[in-house]
Each structure stands twice: as structure tokens, then as C-alpha cells.
N, CA, C, O and CB atoms as a CASP TS submission, in Angstrom:
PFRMAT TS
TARGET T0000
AUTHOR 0000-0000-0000
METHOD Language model
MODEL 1
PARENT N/A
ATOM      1  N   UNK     1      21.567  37.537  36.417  1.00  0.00           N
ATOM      2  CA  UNK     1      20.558  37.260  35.417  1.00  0.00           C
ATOM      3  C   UNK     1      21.095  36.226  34.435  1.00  0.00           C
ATOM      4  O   UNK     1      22.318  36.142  34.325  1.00  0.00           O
ATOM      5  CB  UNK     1      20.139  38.551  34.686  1.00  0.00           C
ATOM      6  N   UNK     2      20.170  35.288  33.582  1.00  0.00           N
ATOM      7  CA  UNK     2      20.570  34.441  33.078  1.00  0.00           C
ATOM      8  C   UNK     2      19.617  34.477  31.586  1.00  0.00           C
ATOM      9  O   UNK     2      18.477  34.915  31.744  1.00  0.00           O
ATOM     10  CB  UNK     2      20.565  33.312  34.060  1.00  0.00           C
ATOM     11  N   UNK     3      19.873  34.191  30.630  1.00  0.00           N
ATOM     12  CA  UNK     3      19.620  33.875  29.318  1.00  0.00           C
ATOM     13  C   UNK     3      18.937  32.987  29.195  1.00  0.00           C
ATOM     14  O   UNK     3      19.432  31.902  29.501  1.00  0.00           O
ATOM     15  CB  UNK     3      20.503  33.670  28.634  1.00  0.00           C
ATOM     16  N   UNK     4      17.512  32.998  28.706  1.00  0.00           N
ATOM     17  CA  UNK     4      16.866  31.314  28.794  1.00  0.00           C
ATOM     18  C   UNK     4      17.566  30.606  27.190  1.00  0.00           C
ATOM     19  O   UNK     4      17.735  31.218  26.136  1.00  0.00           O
ATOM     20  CB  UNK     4      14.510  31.309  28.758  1.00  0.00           C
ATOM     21  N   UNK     5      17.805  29.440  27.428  1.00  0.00           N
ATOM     22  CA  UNK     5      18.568  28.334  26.071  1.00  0.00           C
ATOM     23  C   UNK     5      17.370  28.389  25.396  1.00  0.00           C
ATOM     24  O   UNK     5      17.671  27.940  24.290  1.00  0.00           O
ATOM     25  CB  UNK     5      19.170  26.429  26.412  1.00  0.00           C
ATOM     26  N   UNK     6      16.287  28.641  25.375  1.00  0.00           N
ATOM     27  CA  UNK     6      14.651  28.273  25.052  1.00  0.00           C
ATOM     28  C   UNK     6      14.719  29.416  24.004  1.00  0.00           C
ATOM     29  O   UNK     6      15.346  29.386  22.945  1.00  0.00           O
ATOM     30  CB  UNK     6      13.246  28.457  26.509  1.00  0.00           C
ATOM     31  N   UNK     7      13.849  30.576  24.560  1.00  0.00           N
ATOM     32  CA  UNK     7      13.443  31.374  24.186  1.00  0.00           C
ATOM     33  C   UNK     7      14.195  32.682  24.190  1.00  0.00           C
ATOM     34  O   UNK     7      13.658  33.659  23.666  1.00  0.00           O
ATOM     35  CB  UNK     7      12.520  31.282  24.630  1.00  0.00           C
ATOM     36  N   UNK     8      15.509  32.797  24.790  1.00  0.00           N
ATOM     37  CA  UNK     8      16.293  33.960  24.816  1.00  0.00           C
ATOM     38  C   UNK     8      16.133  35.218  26.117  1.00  0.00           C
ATOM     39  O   UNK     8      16.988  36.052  26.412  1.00  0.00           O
ATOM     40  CB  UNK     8      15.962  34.538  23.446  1.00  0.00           C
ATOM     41  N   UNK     9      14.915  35.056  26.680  1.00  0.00           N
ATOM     42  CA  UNK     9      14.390  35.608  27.822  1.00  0.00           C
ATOM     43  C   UNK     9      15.720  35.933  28.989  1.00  0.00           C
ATOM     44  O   UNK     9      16.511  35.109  29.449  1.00  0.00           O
ATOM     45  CB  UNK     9      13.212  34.504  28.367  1.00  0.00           C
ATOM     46  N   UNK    10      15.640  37.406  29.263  1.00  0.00           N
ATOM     47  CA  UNK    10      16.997  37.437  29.960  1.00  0.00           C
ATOM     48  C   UNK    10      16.001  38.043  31.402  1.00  0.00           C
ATOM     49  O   UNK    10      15.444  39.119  31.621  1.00  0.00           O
ATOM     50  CB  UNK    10      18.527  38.671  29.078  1.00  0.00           C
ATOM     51  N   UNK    11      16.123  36.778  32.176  1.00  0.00           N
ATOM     52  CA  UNK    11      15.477  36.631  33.279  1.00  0.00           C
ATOM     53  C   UNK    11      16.393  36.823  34.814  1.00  0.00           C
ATOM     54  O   UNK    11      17.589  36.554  34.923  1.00  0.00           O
ATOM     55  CB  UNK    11      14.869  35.278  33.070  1.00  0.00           C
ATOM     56  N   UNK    12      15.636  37.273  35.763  1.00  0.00           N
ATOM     57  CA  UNK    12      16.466  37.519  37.106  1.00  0.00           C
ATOM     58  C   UNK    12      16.493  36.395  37.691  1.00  0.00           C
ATOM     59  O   UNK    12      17.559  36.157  38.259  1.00  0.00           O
ATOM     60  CB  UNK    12      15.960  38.528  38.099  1.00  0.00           C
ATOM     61  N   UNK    13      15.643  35.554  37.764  1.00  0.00           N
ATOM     62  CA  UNK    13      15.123  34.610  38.459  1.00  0.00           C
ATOM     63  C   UNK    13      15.717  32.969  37.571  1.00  0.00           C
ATOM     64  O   UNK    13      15.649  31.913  38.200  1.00  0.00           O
ATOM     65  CB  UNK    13      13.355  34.989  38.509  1.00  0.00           C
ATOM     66  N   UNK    14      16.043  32.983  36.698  1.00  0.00           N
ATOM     67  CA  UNK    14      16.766  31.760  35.634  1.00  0.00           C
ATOM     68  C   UNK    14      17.590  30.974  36.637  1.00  0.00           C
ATOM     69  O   UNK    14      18.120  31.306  37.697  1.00  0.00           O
ATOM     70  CB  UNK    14      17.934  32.423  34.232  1.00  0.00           C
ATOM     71  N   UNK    15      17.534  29.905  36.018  1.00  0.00           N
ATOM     72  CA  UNK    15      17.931  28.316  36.462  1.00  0.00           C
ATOM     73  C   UNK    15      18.514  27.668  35.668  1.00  0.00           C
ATOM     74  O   UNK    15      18.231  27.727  34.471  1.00  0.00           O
ATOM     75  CB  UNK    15      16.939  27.429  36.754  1.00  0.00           C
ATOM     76  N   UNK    16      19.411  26.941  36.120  1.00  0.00           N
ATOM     77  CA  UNK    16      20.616  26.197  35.128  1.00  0.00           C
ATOM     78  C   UNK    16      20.507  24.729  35.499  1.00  0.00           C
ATOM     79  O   UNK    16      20.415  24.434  36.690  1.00  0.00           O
ATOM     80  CB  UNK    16      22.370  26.766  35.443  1.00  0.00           C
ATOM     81  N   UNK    17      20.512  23.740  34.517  1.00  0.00           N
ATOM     82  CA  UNK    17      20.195  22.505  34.468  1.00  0.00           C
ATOM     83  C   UNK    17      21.462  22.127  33.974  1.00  0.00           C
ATOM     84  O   UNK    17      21.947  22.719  33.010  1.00  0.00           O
ATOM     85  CB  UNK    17      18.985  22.136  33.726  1.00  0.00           C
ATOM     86  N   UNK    18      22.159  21.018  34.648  1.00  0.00           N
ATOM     87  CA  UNK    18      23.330  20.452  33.950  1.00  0.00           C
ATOM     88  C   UNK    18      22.913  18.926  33.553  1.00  0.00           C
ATOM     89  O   UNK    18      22.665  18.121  34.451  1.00  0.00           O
ATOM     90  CB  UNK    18      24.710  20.516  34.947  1.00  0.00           C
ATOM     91  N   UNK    19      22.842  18.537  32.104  1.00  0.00           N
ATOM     92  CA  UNK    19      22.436  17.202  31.665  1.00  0.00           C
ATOM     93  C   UNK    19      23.585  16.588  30.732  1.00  0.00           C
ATOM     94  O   UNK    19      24.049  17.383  29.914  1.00  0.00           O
ATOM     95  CB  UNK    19      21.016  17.290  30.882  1.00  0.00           C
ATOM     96  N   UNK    20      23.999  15.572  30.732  1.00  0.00           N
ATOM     97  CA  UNK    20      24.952  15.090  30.043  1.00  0.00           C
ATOM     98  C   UNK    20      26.042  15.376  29.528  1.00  0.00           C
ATOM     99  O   UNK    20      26.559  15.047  28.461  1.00  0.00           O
ATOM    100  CB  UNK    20      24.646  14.813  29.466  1.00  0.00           C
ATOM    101  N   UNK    21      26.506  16.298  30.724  1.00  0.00           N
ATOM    102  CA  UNK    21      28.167  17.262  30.539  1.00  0.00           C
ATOM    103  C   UNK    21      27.193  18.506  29.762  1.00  0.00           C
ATOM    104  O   UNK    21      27.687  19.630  29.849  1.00  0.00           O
ATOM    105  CB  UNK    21      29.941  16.280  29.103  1.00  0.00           C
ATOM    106  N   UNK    22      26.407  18.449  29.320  1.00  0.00           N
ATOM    107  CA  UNK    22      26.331  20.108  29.053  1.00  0.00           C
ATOM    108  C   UNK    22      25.068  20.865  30.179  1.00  0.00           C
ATOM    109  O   UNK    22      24.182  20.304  30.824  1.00  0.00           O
ATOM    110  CB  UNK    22      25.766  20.394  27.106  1.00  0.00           C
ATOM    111  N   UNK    23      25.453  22.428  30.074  1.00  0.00           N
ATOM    112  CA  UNK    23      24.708  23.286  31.045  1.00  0.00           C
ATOM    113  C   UNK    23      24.006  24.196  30.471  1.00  0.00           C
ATOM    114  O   UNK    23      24.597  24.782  29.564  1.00  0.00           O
ATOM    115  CB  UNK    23      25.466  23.929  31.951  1.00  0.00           C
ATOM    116  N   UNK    24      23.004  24.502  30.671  1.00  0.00           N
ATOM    117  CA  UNK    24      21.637  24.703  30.367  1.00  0.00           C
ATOM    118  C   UNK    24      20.622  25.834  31.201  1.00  0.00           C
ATOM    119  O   UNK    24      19.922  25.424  32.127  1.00  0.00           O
ATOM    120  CB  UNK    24      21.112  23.361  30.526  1.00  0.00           C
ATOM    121  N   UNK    25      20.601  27.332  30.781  1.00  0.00           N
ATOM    122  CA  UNK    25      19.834  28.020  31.438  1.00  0.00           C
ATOM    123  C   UNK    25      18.677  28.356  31.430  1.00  0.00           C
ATOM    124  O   UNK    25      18.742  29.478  30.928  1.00  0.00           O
ATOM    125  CB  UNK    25      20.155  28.675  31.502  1.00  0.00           C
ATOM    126  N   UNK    26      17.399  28.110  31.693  1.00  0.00           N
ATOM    127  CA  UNK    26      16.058  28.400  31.535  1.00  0.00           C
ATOM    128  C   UNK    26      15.683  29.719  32.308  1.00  0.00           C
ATOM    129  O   UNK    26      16.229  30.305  33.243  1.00  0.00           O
ATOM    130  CB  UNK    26      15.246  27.213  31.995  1.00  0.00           C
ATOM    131  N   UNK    27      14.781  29.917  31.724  1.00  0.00           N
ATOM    132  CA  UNK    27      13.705  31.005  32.930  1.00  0.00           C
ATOM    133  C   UNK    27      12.206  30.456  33.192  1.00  0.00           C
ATOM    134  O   UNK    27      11.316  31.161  33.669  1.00  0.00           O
ATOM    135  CB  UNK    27      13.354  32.808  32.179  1.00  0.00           C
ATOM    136  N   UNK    28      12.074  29.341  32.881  1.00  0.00           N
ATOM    137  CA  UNK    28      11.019  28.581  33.108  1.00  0.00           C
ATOM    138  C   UNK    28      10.935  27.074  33.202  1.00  0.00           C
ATOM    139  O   UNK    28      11.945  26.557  32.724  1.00  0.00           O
ATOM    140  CB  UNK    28      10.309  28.916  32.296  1.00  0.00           C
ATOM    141  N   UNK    29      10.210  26.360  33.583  1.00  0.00           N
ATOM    142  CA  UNK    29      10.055  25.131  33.290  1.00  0.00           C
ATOM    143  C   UNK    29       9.374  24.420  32.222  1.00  0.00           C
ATOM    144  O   UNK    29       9.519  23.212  32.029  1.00  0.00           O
ATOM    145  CB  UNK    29       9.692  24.797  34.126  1.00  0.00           C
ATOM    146  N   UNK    30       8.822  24.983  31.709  1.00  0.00           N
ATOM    147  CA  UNK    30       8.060  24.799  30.769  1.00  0.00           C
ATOM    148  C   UNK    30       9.267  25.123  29.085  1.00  0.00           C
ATOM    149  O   UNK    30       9.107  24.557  28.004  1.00  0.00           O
ATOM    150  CB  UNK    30       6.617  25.929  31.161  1.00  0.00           C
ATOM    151  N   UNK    31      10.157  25.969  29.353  1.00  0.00           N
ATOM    152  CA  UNK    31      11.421  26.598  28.313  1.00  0.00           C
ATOM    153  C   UNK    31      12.463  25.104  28.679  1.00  0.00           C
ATOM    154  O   UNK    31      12.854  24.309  27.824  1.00  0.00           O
ATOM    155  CB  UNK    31      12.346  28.664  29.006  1.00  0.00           C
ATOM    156  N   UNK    32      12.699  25.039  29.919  1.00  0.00           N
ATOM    157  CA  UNK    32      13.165  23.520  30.032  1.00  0.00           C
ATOM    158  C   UNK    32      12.750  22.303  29.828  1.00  0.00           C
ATOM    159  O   UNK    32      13.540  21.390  29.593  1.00  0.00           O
ATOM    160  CB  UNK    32      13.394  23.287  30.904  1.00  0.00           C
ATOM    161  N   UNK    33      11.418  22.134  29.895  1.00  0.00           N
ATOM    162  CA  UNK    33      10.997  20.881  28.985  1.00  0.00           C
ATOM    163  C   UNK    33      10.704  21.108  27.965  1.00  0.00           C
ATOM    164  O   UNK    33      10.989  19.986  27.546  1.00  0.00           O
ATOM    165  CB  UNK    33      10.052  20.142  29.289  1.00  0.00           C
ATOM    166  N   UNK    34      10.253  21.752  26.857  1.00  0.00           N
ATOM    167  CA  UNK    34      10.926  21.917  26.376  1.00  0.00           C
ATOM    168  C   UNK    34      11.798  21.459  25.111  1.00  0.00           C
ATOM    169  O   UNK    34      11.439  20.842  24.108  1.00  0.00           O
ATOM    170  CB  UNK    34      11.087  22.005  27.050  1.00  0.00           C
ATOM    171  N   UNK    35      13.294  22.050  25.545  1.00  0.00           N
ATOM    172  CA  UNK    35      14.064  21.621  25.377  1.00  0.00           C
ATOM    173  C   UNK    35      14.955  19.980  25.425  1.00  0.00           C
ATOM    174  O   UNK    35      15.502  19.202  24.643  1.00  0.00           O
ATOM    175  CB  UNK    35      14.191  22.374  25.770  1.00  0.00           C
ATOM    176  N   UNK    36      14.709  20.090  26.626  1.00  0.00           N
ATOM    177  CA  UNK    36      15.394  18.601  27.275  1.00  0.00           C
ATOM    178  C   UNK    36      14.267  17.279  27.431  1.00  0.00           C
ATOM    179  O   UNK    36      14.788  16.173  27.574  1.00  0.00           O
ATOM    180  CB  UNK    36      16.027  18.958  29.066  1.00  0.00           C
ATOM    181  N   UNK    37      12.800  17.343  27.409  1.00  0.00           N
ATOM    182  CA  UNK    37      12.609  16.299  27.316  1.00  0.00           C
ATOM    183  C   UNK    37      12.372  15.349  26.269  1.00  0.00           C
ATOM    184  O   UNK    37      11.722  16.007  25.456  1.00  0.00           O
ATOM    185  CB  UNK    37      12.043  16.324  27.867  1.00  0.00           C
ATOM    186  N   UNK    38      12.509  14.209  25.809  1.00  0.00           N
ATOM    187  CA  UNK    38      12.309  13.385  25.155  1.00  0.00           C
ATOM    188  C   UNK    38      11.208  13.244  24.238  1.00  0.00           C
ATOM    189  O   UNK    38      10.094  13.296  24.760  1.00  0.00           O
ATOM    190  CB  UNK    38      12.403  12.681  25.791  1.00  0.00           C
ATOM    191  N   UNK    39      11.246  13.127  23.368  1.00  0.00           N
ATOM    192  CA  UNK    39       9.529  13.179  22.230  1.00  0.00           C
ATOM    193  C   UNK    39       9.127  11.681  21.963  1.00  0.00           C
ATOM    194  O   UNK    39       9.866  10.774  21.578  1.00  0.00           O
ATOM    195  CB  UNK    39       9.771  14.019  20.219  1.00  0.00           C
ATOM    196  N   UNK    40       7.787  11.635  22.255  1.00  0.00           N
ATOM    197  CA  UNK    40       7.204  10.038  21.790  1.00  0.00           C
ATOM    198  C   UNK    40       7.598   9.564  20.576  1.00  0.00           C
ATOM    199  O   UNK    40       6.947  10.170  19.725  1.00  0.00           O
ATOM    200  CB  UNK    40       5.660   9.907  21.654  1.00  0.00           C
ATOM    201  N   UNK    41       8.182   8.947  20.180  1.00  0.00           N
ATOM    202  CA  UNK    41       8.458   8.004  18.941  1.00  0.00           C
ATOM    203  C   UNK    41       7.351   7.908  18.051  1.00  0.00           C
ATOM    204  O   UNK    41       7.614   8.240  16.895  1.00  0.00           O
ATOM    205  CB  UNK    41       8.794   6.577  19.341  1.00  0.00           C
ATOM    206  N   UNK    42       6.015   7.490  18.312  1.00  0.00           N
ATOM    207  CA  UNK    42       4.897   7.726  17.421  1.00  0.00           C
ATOM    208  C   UNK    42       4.134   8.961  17.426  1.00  0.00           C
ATOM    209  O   UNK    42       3.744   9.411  16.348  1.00  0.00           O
ATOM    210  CB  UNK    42       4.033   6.793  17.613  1.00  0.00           C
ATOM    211  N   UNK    43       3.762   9.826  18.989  1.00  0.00           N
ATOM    212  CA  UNK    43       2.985  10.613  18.386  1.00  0.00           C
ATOM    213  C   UNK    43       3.884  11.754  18.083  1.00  0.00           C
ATOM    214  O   UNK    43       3.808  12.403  17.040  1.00  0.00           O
ATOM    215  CB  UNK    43       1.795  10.896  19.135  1.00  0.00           C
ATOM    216  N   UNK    44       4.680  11.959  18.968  1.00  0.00           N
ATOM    217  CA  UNK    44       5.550  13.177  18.794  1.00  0.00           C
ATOM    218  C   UNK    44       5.408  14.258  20.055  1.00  0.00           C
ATOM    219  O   UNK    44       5.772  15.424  19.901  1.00  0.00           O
ATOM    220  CB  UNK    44       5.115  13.909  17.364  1.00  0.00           C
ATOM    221  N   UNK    45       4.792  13.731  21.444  1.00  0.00           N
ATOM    222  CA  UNK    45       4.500  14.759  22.327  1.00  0.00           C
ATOM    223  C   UNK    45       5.281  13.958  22.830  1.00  0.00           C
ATOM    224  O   UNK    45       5.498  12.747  22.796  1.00  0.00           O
ATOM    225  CB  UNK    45       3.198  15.289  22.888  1.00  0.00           C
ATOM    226  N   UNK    46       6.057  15.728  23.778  1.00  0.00           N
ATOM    227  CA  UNK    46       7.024  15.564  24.916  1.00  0.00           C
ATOM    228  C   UNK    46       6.545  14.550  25.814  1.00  0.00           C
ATOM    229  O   UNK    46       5.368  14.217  25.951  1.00  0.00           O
ATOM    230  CB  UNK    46       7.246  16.843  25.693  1.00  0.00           C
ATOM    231  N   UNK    47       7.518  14.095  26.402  1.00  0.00           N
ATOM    232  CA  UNK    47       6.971  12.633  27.583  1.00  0.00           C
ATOM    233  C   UNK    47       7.548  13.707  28.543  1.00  0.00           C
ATOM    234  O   UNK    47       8.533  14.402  28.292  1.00  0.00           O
ATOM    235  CB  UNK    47       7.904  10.520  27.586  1.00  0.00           C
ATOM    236  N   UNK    48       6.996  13.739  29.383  1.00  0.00           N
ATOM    237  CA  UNK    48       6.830  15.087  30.530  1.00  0.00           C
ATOM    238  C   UNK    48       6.998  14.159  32.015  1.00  0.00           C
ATOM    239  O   UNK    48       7.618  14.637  32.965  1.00  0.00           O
ATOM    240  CB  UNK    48       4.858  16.097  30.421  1.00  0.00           C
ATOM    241  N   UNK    49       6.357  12.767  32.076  1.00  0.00           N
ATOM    242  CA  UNK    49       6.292  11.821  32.938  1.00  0.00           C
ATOM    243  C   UNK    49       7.104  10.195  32.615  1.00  0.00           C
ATOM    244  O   UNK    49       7.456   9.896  31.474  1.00  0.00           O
ATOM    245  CB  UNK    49       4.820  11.766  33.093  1.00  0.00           C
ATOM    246  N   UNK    50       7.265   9.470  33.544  1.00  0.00           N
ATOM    247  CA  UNK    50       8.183   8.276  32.621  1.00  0.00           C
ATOM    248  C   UNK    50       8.001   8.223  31.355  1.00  0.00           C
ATOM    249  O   UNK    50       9.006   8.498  30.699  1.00  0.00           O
ATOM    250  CB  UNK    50       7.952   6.852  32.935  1.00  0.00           C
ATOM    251  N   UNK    51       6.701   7.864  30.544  1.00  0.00           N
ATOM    252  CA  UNK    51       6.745   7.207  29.918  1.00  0.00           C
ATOM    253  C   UNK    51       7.404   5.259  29.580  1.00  0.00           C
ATOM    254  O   UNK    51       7.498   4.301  30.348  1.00  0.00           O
ATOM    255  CB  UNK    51       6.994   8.119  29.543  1.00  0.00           C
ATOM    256  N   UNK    52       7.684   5.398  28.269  1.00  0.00           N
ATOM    257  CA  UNK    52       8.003   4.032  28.047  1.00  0.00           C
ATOM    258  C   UNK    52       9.460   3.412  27.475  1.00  0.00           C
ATOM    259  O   UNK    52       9.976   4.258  26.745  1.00  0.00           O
ATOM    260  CB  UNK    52       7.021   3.675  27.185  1.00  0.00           C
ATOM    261  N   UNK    53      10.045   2.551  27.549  1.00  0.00           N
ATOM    262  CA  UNK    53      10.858   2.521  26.665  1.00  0.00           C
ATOM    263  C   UNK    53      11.360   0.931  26.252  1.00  0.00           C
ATOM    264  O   UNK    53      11.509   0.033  27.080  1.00  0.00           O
ATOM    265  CB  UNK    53      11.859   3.426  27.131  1.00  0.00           C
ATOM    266  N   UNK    54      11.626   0.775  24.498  1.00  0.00           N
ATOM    267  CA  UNK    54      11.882  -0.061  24.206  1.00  0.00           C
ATOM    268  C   UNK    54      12.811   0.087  23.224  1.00  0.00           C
ATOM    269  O   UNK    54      12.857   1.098  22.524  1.00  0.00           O
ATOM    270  CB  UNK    54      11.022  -0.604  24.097  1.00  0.00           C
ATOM    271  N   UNK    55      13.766  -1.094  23.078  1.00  0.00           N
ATOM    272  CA  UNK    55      15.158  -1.321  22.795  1.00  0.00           C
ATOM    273  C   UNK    55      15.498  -0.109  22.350  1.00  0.00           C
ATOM    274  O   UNK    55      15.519  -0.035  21.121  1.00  0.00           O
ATOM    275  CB  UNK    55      15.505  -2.410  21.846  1.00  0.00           C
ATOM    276  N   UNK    56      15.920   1.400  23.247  1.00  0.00           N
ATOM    277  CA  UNK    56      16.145   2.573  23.132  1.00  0.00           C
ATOM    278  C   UNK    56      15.361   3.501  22.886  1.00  0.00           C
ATOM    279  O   UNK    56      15.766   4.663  22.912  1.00  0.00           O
ATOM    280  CB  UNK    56      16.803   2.654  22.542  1.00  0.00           C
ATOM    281  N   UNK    57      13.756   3.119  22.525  1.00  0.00           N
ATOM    282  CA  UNK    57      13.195   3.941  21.881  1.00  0.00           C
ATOM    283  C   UNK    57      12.215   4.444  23.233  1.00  0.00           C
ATOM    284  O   UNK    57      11.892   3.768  24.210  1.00  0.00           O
ATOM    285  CB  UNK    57      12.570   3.327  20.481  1.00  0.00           C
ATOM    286  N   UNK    58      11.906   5.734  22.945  1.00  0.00           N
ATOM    287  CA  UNK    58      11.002   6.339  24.170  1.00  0.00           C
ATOM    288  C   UNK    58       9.677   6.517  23.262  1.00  0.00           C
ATOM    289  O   UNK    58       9.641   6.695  22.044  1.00  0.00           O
ATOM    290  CB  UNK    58      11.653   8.011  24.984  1.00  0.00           C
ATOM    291  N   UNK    59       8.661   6.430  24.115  1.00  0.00           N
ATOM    292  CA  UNK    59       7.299   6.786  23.745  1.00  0.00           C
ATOM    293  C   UNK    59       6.498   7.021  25.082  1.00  0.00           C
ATOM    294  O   UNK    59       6.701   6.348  26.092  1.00  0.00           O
ATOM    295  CB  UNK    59       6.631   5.629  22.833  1.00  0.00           C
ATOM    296  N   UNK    60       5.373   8.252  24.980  1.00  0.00           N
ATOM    297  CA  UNK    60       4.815   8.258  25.681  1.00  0.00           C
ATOM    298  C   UNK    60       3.702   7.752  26.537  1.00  0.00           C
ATOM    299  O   UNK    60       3.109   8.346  27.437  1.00  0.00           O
ATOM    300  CB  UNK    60       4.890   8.712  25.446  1.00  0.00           C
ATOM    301  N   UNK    61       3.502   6.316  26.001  1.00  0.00           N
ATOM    302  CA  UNK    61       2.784   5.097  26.602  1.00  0.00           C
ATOM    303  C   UNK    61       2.690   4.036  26.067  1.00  0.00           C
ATOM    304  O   UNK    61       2.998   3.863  24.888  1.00  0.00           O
ATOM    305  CB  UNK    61       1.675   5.235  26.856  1.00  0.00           C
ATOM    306  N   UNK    62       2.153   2.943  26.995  1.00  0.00           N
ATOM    307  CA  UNK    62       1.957   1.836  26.114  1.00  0.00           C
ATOM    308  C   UNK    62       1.491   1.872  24.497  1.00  0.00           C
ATOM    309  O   UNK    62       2.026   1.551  23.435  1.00  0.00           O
ATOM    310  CB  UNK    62       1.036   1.134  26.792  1.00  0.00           C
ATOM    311  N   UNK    63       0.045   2.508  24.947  1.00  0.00           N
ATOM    312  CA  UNK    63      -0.428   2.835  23.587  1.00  0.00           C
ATOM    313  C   UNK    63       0.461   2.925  22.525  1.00  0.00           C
ATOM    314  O   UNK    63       0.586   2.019  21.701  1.00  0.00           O
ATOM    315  CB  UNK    63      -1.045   3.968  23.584  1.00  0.00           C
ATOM    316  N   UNK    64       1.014   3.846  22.499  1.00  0.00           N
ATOM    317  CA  UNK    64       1.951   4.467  21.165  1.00  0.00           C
ATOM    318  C   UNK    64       2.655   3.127  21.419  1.00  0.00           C
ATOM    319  O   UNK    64       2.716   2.352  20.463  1.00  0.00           O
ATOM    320  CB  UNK    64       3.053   6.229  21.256  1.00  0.00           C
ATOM    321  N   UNK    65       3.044   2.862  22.264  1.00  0.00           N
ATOM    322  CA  UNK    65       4.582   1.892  21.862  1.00  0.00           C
ATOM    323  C   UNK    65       4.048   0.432  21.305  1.00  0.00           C
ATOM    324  O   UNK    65       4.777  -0.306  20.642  1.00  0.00           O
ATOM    325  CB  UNK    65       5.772   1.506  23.545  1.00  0.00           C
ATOM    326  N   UNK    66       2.996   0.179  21.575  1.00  0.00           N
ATOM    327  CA  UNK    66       1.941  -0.879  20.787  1.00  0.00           C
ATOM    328  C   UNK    66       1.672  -0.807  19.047  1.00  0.00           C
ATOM    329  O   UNK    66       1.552  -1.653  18.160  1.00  0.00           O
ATOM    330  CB  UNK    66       0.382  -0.572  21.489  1.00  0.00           C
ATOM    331  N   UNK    67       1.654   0.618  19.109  1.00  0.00           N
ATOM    332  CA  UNK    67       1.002   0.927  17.582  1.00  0.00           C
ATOM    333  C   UNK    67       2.461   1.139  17.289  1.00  0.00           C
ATOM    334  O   UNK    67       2.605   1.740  16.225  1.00  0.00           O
ATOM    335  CB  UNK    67      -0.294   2.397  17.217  1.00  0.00           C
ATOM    336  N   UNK    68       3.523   0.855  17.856  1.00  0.00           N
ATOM    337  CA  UNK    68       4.721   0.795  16.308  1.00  0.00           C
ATOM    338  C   UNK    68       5.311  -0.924  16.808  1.00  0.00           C
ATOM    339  O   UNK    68       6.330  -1.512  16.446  1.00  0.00           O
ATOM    340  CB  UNK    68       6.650   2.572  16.338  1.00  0.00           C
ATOM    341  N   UNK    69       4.226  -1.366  17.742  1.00  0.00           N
ATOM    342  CA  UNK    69       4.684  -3.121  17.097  1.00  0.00           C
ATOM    343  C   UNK    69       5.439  -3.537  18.798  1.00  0.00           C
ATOM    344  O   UNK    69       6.119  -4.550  18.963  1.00  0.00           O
ATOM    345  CB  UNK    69       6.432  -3.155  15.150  1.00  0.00           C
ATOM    346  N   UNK    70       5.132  -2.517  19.927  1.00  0.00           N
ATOM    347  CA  UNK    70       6.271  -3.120  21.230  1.00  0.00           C
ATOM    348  C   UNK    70       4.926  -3.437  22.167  1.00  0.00           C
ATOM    349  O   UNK    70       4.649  -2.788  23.175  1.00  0.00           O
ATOM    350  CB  UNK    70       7.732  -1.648  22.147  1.00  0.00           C
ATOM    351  N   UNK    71       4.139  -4.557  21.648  1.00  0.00           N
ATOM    352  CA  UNK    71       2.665  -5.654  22.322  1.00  0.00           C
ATOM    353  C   UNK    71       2.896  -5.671  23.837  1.00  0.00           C
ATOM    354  O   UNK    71       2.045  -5.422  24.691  1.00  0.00           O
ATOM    355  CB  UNK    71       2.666  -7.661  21.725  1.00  0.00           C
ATOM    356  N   UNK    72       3.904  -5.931  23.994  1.00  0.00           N
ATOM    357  CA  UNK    72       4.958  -6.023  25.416  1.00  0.00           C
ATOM    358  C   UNK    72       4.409  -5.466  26.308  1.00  0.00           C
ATOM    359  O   UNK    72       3.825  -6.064  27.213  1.00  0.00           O
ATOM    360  CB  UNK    72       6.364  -5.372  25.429  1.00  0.00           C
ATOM    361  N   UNK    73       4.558  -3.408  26.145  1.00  0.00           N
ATOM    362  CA  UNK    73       4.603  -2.540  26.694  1.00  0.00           C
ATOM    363  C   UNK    73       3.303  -2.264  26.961  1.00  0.00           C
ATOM    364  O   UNK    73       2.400  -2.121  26.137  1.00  0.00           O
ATOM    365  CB  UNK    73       5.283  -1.774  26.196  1.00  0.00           C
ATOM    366  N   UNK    74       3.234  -2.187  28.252  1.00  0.00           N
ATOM    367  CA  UNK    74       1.690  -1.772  29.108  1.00  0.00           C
ATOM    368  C   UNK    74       2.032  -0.215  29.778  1.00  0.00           C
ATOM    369  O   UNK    74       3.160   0.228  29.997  1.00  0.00           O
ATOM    370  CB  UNK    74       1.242  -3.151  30.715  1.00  0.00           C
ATOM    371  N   UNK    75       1.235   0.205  29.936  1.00  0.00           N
ATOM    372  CA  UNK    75       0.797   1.470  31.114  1.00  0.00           C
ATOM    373  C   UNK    75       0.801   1.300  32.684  1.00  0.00           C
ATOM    374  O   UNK    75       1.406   1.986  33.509  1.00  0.00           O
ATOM    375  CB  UNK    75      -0.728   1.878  30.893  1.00  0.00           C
ATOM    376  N   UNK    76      -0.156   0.043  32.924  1.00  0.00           N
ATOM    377  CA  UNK    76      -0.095  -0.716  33.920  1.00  0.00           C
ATOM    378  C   UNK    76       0.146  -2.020  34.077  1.00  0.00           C
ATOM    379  O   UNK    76      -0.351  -2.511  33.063  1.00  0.00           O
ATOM    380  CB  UNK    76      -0.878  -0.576  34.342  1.00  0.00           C
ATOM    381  N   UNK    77       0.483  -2.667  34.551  1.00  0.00           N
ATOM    382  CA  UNK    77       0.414  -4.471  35.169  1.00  0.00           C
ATOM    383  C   UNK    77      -0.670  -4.718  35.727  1.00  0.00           C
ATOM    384  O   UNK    77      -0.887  -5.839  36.187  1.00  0.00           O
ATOM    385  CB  UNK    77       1.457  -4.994  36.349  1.00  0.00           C
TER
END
């Protein structure tokens, strides 16, 4: 059994994610993202899918990455 890093949930079924030298036990996927994924720069929702990124900064689409000034950044080509 494993400890979720999330929510504390001491689950039979838990899963361990190793990301950037550190290790990481969930009991869900949803307790793992979570945690580990990245937040849009403007709106503030998890980027769950690529998303975007400019000179380091992540956002969850063109959109957002437009409205803080990156004209550049499209959704599509």
C-alpha cells in the first residue's frame, strides 16, 4: 500500500511517479495532476495537455499566451 503525496489516501492500488530526481506516490490520476502539472501563467488552470510555451513560461494556449503579450503563439498553424 502506498500513501497518496496529494491527499494522504492510503491506497492498495497507488502508483509512484519519479519526476526530476524526486518520487512521488498517488492513488489517482487526477491526485497526480494535480500535483505535478504545470499551471497557465495567465489563467491559472492546470495544462493537463501540451499546452504552450514561451521564453520559459507555460500557458495553457495560445489565447492566454497572447493576452500576456506572446502574438507569436498559436493553437494551430
Amino acid at each position: 500500500m502506498g500513501v497518496c503525496t496529494s491527499c494522504g489516501n492510503d491506497y492498495d492500488k497507488a502508483f509512484e511517479v519519479r519526476l526530476g530526481g524526486h518520487s512521488y506516490t498517488f492513488d489517482c490520476f487526477e491526485c497526480a495532476a494535480h500535483a505535478l502539472a504545470p499551471t497557465c501563467s495567465n489563467c491559472g488552470l492546470r495544462i493537463l495537455g501540451h499546452g504552450v510555451e514561451a521564453q520559459g513560461v507555460m500557458f495553457c494556449s495560445g489565447s492566454c499566451a497572447r493576452v500576456q503579450g506572446h502574438s507569436e503563439l498559436r493553437d494551430r498553424v
